[in-house]
C-alpha positions, 0 to 999 in steps of 0.5 A: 306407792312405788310409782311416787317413790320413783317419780318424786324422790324429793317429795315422797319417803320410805320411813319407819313411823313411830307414834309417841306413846306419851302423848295421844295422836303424836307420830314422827316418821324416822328415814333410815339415813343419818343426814335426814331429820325425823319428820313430824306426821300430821293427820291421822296414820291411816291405820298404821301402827308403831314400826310399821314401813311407810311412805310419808309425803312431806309437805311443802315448807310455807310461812308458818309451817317448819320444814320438817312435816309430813303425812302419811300417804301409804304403808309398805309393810306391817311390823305386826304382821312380821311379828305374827308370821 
């Protein structure tokens, strides 16, 4: 995952995901500066849970698709895990 982070910049983020509580497989990555918007996960989180650090490929805007969509491609660390240790 690093390798992805280093090499395409552009097209792979480190974010904090958070799934939406009120609505069922609703996710959105949040990236820690203040310019970028929070992108929209699409697919399934790849065994993720809420706060966990992860890498989102954003996926390239086409004719229907808003700017702002992802998927998750790997995870970093767990905020579960942190919580246990």
């Amino acid at each position: 995952m690093q390798q992805w982070l280093v090499k395409e910049p552009g097209k792979y983020l480190t974010c904090t995901l958070r799934l939406n509580s009120e609505t069922t497989r609703a996710a959105y990555a949040e990236i820690s500066d203040t310019t970028t918007p929070a992108i929209k996960i699409r697919g399934r989180v790849r065994g993720a849970f809420d706060m966990d650090h992860v890498v989102v490929e954003k996926i390239a805007t086409y004719a229907g698709v808003p700017p702002c969509q992802g998927k998750v491609a790997g995870k970093f660390n767990s905020f579960v895990s942190a919580l246990t240790e």
